[in-house]
C-alpha positions in Angstrom: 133.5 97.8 109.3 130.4 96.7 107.8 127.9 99.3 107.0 124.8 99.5 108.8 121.3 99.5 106.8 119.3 102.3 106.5 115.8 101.3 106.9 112.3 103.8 106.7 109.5 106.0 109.3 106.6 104.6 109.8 105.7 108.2 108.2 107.5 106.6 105.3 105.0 103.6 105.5 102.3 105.3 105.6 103.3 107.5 102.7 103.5 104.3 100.5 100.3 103.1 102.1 98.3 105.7 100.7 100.0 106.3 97.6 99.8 102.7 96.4 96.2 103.1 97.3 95.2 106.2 95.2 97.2 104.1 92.0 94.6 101.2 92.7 91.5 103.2 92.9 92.0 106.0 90.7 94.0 104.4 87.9 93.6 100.3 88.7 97.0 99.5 89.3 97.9 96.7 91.7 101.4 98.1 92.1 104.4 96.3 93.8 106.4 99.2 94.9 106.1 103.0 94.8 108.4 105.9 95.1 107.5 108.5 97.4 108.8 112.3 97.9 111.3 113.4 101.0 112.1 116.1 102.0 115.5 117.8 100.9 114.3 116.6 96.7 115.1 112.5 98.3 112.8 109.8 96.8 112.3 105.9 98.6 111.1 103.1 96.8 109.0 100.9 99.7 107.6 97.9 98.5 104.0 97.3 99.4 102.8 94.2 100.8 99.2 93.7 100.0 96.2 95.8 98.3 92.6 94.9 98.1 90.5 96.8 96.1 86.3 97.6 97.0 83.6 99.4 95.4 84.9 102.6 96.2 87.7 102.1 98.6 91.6 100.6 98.3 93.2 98.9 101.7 96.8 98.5 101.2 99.7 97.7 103.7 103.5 97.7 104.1 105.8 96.0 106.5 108.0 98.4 108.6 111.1 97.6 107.9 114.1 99.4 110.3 117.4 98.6 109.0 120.2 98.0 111.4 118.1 100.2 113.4 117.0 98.2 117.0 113.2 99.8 116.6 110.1 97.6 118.3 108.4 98.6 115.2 110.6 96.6 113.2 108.4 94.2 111.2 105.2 95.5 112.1 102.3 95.7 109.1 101.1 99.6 108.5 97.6 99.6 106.6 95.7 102.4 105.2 91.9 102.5 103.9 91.7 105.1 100.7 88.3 105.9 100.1 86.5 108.1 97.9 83.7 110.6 99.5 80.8 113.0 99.5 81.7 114.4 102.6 84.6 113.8 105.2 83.5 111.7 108.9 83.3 113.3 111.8 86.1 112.8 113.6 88.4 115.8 115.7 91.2 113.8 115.9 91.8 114.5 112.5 93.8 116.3 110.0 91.6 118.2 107.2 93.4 120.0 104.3 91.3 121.0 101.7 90.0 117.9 100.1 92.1 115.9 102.2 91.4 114.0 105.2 93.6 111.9 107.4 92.7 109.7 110.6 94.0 107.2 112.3 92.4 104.1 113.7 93.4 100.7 115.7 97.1 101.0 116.5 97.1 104.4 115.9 98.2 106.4 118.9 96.1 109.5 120.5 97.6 112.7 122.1 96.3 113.1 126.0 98.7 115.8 127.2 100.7 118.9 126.9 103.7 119.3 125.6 103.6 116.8 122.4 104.0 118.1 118.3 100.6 117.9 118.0 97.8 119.6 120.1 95.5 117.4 123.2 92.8 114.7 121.6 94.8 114.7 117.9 96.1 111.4 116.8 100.2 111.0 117.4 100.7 112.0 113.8 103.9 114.4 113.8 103.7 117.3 111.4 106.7 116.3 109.5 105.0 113.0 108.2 101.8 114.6 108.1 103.1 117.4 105.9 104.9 114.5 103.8 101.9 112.7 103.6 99.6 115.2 102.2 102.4 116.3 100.0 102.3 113.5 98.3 98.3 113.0 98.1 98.4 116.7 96.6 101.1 115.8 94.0 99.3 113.1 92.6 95.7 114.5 92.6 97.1 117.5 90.5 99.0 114.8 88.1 95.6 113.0 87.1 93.4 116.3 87.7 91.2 114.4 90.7 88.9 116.5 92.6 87.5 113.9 94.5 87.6 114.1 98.6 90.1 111.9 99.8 89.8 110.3 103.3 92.7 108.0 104.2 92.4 106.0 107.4 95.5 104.9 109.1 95.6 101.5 111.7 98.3 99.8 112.9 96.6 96.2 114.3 99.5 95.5 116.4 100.0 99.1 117.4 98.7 98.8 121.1 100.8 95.8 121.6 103.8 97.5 120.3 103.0 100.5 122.3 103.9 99.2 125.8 107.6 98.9 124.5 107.5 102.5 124.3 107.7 105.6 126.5 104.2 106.3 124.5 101.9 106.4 127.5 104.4 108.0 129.9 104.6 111.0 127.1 101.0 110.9 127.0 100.1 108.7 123.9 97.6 106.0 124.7 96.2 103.4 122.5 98.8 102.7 120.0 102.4 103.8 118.4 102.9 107.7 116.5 103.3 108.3 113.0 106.9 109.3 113.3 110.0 110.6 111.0 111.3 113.8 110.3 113.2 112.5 106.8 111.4 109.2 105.9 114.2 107.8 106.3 115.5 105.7 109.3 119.3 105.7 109.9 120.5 103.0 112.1 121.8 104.0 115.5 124.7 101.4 116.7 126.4 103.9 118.9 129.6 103.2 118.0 129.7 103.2 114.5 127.2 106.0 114.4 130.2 107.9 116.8 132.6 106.3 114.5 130.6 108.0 111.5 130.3 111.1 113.6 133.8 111.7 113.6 134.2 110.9 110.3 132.4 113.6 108.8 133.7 115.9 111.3 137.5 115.2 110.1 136.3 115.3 106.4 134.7 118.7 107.0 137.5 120.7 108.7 140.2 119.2 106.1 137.9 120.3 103.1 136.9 123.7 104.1 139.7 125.1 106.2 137.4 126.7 108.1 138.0 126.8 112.3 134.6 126.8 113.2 132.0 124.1 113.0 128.3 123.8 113.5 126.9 120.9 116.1 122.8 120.7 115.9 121.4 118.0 118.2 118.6 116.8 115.3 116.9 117.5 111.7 115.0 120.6 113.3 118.0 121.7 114.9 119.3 122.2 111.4 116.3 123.5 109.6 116.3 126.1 112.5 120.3 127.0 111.6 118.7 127.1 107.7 115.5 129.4 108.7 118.3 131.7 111.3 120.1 132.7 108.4 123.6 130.5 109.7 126.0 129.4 107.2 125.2 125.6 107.0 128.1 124.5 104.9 130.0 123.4 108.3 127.1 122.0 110.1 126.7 118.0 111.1 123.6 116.4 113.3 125.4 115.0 116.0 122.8 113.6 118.2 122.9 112.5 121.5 127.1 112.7 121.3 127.6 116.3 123.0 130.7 115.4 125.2 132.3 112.9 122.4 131.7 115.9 119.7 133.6 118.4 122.0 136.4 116.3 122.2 136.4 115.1 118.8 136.1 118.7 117.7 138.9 119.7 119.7 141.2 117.3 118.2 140.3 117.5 115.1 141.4 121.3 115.0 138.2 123.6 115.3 138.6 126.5 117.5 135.0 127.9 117.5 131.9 125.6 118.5 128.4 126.7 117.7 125.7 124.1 119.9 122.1 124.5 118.2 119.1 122.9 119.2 115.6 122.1 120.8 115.5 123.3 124.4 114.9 118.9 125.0 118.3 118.1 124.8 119.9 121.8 125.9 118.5 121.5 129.0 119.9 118.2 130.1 123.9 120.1 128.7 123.1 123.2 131.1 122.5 120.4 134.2 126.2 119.3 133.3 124.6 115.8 131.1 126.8 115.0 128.1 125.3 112.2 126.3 121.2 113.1 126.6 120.0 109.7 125.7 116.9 108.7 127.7 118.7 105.8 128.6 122.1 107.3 130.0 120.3 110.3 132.1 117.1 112.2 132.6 116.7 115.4 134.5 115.4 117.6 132.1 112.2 118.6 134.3 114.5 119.0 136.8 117.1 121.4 135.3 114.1 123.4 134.2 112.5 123.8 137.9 116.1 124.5 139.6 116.8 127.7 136.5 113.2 128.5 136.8 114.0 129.2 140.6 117.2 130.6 139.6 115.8 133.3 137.8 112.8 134.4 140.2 110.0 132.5 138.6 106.7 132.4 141.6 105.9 129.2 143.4 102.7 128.4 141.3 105.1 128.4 137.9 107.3 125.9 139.9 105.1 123.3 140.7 103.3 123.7 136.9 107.1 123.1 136.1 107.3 119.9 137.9 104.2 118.3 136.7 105.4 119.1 133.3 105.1 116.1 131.1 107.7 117.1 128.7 110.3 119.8 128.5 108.0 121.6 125.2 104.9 121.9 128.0 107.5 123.6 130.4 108.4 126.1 128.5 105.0 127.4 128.2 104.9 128.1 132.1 107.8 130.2 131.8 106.8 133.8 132.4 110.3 135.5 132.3 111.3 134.8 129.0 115.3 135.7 130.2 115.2 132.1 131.1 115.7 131.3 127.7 119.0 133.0 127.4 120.1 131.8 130.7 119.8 128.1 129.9 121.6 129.0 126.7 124.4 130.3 128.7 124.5 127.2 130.8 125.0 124.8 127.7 127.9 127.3 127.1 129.1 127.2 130.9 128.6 123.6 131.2 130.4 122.6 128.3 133.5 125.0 128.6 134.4 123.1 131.9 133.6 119.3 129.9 136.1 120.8 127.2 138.6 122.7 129.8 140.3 124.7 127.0 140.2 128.4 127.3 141.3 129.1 123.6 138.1 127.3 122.1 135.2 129.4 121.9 131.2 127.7 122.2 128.1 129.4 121.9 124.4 127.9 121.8 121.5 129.0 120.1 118.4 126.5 121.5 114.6 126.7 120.8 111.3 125.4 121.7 108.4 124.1 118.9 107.0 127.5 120.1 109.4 129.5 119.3 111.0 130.6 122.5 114.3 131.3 122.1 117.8 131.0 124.0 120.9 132.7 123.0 123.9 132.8 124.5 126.0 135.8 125.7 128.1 136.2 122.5 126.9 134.3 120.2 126.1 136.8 117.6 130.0 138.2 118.3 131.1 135.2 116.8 128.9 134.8 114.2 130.2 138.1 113.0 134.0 137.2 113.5 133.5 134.3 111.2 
């Protein structure tokens, strides 16, 4: 089987953007490529595409490139403005930290309603890149000794057109594309050999650790949230959207004890009996939520807040009895003892919102003990 290309974020892009940027107007170097910091000690090199240097500001560019990955934003040329100032514009859709300040401009998505990583009226950056990016700006700053205010302006000129191949404006992102990627890096998604991989690691796990339980977290957060829970992560793979062909991998494999961890997102569409949560194979989630939240006794005016939710995350903040949590925790557990139909393997869940409600099912920390 040939194996797929990696490709990078356009957080990754923008990264390079910038840093290629600061090299030209801090230290006059027109430079071809850069290296940037990841998170979990990973470096990229991203080639840059053009710079053009002013009086006292750097415009630089790089071309998306995706990989194997079938992204729209494959292609697409990322440009950021460096420019040294007195004092920062005016702008509240911006990100300030200390001498730092990041914007975005044409192209560049802007946040209209609840329920998003970043608050109403912000641009669509996602903390992740954002925290990347500045983490970057502050590691070379402190290499040179700069103390110079930084503003960095990030546009996207075929953003907007790009942007109507996207769920952006349904979500609540109008006038361009977010500033995406948890990693930096972007791993390409052909579903079968990404299963086929999947199951891979899976089998290479159990037979190297001899240990009968095994971790399932839907995404990167999913993990960090295992990390910052205090669970052992040495049996732990990202599975995806692949809940029903995990469980029966899992199962045949050998493991005996299933842990499910993840954002409430993907949780909720398991506790409405959905097995693969890709957009594209089913969608309920606002759904699920309103038939629990009646479930559990929430009042009429919670209901209908419920069900004009725009995203799952928004949802949650409506919930008043906080039990629900649990209860949609037990669901994922319910729902996917009857896909599995094995009484001798054991699943718990442990979900959570970007708020930090949490769900935990009804013996989950039993079996975190009998490990």
């Amino acid at each position: 089987m040939k194996e797929l290309k990696s490709g990078y974020t356009t957080g990754s892009c923008v990264v390079a953007s910038t840093l290629a940027g600061l090299y030209c107007i801090f230290n006059n170097e027109f430079l071809k490529n850069i290296e940037i910091s990841l998170p979990y000690d990973k470096n990229l090199i991203i080639p840059i595409n053009r710079i053009k240097k002013r009086k006292n500001f750097v415009t630089t560019s790089v071309i998306k490139y995706s990989g194997d990955d079938p992204d729209v934003t494959n292609g697409i040329e990322i440009f950021t403005k460096i420019k040294i100032v007195k004092s920062f514009t005016e702008d509240s859709k911006g990100y300030k930290d200390e001498n730092i300040f990041i914007r975005g401009g044409r192209g560049v998505g802007v946040i209209t309603k609840k329920g998003l990583q970043q608050p109403i009226g912000k641009y669509a950056i996602n903390p992740k890149p954002l925290e990347i990016l500045i983490k970057n700006i502050k590691n070379f700053l402190g290499k040179y000794n700069i103390n110079e205010k930084i503003e960095v302006l990030i546009y996207i000129p075929k953003g907007r057109e790009i942007a109507k191949k996207t769920f952006n404006e349904k979500l609540g992102i109008i006038n361009g594309i977010s500033i995406l990627g948890t990693t930096g890096i972007l791993k390409p998604m052909s579903e079968e050999a990404l299963k086929d991989s999947l199951k891979l690691e899976l089998k290479v796990l159990h037979e190297n650790s001899n240990k009968d339980w095994i971790i399932f977290s839907f995404g990167n957060y999913g993990k960090k949230y295992c990390e910052d829970f205090g669970l052992d992560t040495s049996n732990l793979i990202v599975i995806s959207n692949y809940i029903g062909y995990m469980l029966d991998c899992a199962i045949e494999i050998g493991y005996k004890k299933i842990f499910l961890v993840g954002h409430i997102g993907k949780a909720i569409k398991i506790a409405g009996g959905i097995y693969n949560t890709h957009s594209k194979i089913a969608d309920a989630r606002i759904e699920i939520m309103l038939a629990n939240a009646f479930e559990i006794g929430e009042k009429k005016e919670i209901l209908y807040k419920i069900l004009s939710s725009n995203t799952v995350e928004e949802a949650c903040e409506y919930i008043e009895n906080k039990e629900f949590f649990n209860l949609i925790a037990n669901k994922v557990v319910k729902k996917s003892n009857e896909y599995i139909k094995d009484e001798s393997i054991k699943i718990e869940a442990l979900i959570f919102s970007f708020k930090n409600h949490i769900g935990i099912s009804e013996n989950f920390y039993k079996m975190v003990k009998d490990l």
